[in-house]
N, C-alpha and C positions, 0 to 999 in steps of 0.2 A: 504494500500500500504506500503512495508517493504523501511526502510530508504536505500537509494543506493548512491553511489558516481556519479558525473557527468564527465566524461572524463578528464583533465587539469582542475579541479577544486579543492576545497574543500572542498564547501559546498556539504550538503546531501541532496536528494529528500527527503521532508517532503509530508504527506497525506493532500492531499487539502478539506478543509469546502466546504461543497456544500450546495446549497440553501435549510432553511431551520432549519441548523444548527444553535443552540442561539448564540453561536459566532460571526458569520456576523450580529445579529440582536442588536445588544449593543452596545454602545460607548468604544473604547479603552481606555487603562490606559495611564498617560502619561509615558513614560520613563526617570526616576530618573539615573541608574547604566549605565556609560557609560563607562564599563570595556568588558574583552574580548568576555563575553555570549556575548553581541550587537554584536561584531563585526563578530561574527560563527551565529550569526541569520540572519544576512546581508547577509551572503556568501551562508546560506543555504536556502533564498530566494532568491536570483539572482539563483541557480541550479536547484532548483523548478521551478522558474517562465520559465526557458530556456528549461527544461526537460519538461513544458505542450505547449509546444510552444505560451506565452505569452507575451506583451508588458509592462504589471507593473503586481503585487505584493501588495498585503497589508499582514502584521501579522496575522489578525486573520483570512487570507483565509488558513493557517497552524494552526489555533488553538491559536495563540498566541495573547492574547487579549492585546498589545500595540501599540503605536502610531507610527508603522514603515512603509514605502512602499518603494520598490524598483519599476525600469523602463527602460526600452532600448527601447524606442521608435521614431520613426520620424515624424517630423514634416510635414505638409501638401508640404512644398519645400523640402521633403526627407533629410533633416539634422537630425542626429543621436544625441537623447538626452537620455545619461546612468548616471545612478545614483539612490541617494537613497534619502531620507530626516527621518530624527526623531524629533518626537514633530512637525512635518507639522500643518499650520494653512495658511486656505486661505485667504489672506490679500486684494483681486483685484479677480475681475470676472467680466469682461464686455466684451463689442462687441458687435457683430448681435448674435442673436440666433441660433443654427444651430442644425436643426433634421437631427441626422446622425447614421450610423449602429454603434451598441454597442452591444459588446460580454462580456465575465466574465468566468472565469477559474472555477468559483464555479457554473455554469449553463453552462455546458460547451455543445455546440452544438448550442445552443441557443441565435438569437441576435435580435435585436428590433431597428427601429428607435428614438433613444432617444435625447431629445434636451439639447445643452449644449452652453453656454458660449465659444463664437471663442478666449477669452482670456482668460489668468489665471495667476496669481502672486501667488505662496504661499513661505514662511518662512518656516525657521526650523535647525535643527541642523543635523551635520555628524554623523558618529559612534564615534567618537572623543570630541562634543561635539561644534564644531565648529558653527558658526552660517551660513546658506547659506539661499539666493533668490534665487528662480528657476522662472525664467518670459517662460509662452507657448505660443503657438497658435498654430491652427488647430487642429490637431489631437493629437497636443501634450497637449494639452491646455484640452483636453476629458478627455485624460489620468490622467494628474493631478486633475480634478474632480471627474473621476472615484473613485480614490485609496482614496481620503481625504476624499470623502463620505462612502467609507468602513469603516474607521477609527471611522467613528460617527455612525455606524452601520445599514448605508444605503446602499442598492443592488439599482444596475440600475434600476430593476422593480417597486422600488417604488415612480421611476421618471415618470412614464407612467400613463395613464391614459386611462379611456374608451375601446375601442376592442384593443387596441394595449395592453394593460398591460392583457387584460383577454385569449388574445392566447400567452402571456410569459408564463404565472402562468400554465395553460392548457396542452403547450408545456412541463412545470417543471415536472409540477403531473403524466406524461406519459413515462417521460426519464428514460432510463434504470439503471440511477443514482440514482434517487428519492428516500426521504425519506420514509419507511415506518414504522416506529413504530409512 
């Protein structure tokens, strides 16, 4: 996919990692350089992730193997939570358990009921370098699970187990996406 501008924006659509890719499947770098690349990496995942019609973003779902994610997502009482974190680490996951439908922009069609944490706390810094908590819940609380398990270079599928993870995989192997070399 060629890099394109996003309407009132100025990040660029970057090409999304899709399942499969070694990129999603490794731990990110941390990020040391908190000069203006971070901040045009930011912008150019908030365009991507809004150009696939997405709720968050990780780096290395564009190829870039660092500890970045972006997010516009709502919470379970429809409050709107935007933003990003660098250097994210999940400090707090607790609550009930809750198996709920999970999608991924890099398995894209594709979703599963997958069990998460109805809480979530993670840490981290801005583009800036600033330090931020970001506390979720619900849907937003997935979210943030989703993206920081990207980061350690875990895909939702390999939250699953049993027939649930063997018609993800099944669904991947057959999608018009799929790897084939």
């Amino acid at each position: 996919m060629r890099k394109r501008p996003i309407p009132g924006s100025s990040g660029l659509v970057r090409p999304m990692s899709l399942l499969g890719d070694p990129v999603l499947h490794s731990p990110c770098e941390e990020v040391t350089d908190f000069g203006p690349s971070l901040a045009r990496l930011v912008e150019d995942m908030f365009a991507t992730m809004y150009a696939a019609h997405g709720v968050g973003l990780a780096a290395n779902q564009i190829g870039v193997p660092l500890r970045v994610f972006v997010y516009d997502c709502p919470d379970d009482d429809e409050v709107r939570h935007l933003g990003h974190l660098v250097n994210p680490v999940r400090v707090e996951a607790d609550g009930i358990t809750v198996r709920g439908p999970e999608g991924c922009l890099s398995l894209p069609g594709i979703e599963a009921g997958t069990p998460r944490f109805d809480r979530t706390v993670v840490e981290g810094r801005t583009v800036t370098g600033d330090p931020v908590r970001v506390t979720g819940t619900g849907w937003f609380a997935r979210c943030l699970q989703h993206e920081c398990d990207h980061l350690d270079g875990t895909v939702y599928p390999d939250r699953l187990t049993g027939l649930r993870r063997r018609k993800v995989l099944r669904a991947a192997r057959r999608a018009s996406w799929a790897r084939t070399d």
